[in-house]
C-alpha positions in Angstrom: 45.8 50.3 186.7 45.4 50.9 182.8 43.7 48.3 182.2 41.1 49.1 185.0 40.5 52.4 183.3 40.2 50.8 180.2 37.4 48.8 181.9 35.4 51.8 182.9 35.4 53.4 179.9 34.3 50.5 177.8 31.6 50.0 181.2 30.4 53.8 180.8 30.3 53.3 177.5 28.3 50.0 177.2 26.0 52.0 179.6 25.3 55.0 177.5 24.5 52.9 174.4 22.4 50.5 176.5 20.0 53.9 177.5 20.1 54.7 174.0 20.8 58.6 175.1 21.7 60.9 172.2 21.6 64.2 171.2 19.0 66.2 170.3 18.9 68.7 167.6 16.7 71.7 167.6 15.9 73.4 164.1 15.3 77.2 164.7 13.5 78.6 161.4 12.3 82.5 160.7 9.3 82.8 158.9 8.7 86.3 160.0 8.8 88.6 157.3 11.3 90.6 159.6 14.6 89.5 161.5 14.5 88.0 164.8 16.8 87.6 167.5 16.2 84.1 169.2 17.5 84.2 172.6 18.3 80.6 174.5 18.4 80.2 178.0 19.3 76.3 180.0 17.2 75.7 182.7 19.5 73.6 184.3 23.1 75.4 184.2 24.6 73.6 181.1 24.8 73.8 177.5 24.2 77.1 176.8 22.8 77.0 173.2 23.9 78.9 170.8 25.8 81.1 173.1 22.4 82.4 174.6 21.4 84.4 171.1 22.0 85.5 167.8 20.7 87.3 164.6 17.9 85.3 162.6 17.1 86.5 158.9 14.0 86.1 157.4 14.1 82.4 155.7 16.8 81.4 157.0 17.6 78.8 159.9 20.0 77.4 162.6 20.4 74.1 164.2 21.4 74.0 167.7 22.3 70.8 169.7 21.6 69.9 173.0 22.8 67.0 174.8 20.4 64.0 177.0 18.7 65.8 179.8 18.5 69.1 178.7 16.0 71.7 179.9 15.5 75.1 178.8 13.9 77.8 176.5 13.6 79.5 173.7 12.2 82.8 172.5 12.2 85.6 169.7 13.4 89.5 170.3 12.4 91.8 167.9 13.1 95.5 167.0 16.9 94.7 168.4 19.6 97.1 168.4 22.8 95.9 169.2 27.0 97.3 169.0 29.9 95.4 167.9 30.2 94.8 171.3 27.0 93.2 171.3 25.6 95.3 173.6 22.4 96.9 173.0 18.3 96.7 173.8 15.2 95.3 172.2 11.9 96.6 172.0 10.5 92.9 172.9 12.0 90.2 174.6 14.7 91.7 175.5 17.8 90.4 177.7 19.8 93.1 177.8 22.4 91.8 175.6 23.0 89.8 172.2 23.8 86.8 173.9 21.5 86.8 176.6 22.4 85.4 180.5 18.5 85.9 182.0 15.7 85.2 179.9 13.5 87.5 177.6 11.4 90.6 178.9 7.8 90.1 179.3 5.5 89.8 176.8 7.3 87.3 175.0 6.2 84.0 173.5 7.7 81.4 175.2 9.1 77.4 174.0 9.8 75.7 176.9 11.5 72.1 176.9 12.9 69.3 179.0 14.8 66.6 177.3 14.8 62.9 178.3 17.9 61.3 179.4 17.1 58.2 177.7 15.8 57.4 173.9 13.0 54.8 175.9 11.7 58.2 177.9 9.9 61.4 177.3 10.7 64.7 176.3 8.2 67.3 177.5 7.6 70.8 175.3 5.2 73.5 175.1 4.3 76.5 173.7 4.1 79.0 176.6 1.6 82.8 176.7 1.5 83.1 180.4 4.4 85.7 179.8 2.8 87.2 176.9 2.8 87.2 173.2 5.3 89.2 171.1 6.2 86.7 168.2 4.2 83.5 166.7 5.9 80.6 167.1 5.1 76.8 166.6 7.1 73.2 167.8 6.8 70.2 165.4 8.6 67.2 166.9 10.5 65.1 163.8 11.6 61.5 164.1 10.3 60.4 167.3 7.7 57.9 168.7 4.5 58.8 171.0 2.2 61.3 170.9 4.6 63.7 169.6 1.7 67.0 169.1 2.4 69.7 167.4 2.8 73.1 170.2 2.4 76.7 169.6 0.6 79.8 168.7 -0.1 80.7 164.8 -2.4 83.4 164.9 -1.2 87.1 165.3 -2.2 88.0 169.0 -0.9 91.5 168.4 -3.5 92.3 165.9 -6.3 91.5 168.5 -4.8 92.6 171.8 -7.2 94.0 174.0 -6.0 97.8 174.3 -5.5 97.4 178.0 -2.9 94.8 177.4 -1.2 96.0 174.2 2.1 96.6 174.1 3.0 99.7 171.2 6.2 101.4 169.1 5.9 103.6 167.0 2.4 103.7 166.4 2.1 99.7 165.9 1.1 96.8 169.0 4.6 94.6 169.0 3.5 92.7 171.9 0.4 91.7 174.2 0.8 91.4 177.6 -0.6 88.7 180.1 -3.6 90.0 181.9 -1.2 89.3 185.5 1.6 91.4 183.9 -1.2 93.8 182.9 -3.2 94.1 186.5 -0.4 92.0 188.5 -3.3 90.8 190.8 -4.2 87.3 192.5 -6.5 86.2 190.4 -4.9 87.0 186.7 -1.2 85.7 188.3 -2.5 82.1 190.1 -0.7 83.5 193.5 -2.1 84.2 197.0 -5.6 82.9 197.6 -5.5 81.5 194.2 -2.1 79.3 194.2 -3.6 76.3 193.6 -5.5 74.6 190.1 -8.5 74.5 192.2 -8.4 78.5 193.0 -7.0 79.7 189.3 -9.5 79.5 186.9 -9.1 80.7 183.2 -10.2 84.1 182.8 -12.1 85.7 179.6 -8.4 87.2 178.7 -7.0 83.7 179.0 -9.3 82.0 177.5 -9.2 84.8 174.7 -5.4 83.4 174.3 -6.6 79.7 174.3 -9.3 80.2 171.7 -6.5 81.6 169.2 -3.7 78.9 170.5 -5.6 76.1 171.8 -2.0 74.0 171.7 0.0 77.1 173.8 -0.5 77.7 177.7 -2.4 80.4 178.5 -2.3 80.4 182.1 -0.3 79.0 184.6 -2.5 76.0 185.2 -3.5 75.1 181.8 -1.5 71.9 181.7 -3.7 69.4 179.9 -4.2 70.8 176.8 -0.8 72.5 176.0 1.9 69.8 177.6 3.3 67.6 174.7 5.6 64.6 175.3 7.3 62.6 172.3 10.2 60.0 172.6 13.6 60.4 170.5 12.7 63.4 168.4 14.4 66.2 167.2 12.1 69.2 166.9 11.7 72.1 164.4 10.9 75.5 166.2 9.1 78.0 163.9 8.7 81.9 164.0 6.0 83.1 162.7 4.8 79.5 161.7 1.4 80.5 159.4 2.5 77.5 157.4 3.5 74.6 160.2 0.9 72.4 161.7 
């Protein structure tokens, strides 16, 4: 019997060498000339990453490691209030605690990924503003084969926000909200009669988000231009990434 489990072990692991599956680490970085609160959510019920969020500095960084398989998100909080407890409230992307269970509050600027399972297949990442903009924030895959693009949103949104989708505290526009979240109708959310890519055009508040992001989402349909794939990378997430391309 021991040497039958011996046999499957050495099997299993033959197996996960032969798919060349390995971890892959994320490098979270603050540029922002303020703190942030990255929040983490996993699409797909496991490895919560670092423990759903945390505090950020300006300049400084974490790595966070995810295993083959992996899907989930990432996104910054700002304006964040929180207890020893870690209870507490933030006045964007908020998730109702330090360590968040949900994910962020819209408008929030959304990095969205799903991890291969194998070195030999894709990961797919994107920059996401379908939710909204609160923070800049820009994906540069390290390492890996393919077409590996570079994701995100440099310019500040905030500082051009319509004023019918501007988000404000204290006097100053922290976030800018999709035009669905805005008017919450059909056309602006891709739902009822236009559900499909064929009924859900851009619209000029869309497309106001694509002309400053042309590499981030800016509508539920926008798929072409703002999915990225790469192969075997590890990938540096930037807030406030003036300086990444």
């Amino acid at each position: 019997m021991a040497a039958t489990t011996e046999l499957s072990l050495l099997l299993l692991l033959l197996c996960l060498l032969g798919n060349g599956a390995s971890a892959t680490v994320f490098t979270l970085q603050n540029r922002c000339s303020y703190t942030v609160w990255p929040g983490t959510l996993s699409g797909n019920g496991v490895a919560v990453l670092g423990e759903g969020g945390f505090l950020l500095a300006p300049g400084s960084s974490v790595q966070l490691t995810a295993p083959p398989g992996w899907s989930g998100r990432f996104w910054a909080r700002t304006g964040c209030t929180f207890d020893e407890s870690g209870n507490g409230k933030c006045v964007t992307g908020d998730c109702g605690n330090l360590k968040c269970i949900g994910g962020g509050a819209p408008p929030v600027t959304l990095v969205e990924f799903t991890i291969a399972t194998a070195s030999t297949d894709k990961d797919f990442y994107d920059v996401s503003l379908v939710d909204g903009y609160n923070v800049g924030m820009g994906v540069k895959a390290t390492g890996g084969t393919g077409d590996c693009q570079y994701a995100g949103c440099v310019a500040d949104l905030n500082g051009n926000c319509p004023a019918e989708l501007q988000v404000t505290d204290l006097g100053s526009v922290v976030a800018c909200k999709s035009a669905c979240a805005a008017f919450n109708a059909p056309e602006f959310c891709c739902t009822g009669d236009h559900s499909t890519p064929q009924t859900c055009s851009p619209t000029h508040y869309s497309e106001m988000f694509k002309t400053a992001c042309p590499t981030a989402y800016s509508y539920a349909y926008d798929d072409a231009s703002s999915t990225c794939t790469c192969s075997g990378s590890d990938y540096l997430i930037a807030f406030c990434p003036s300086a990444l391309s």
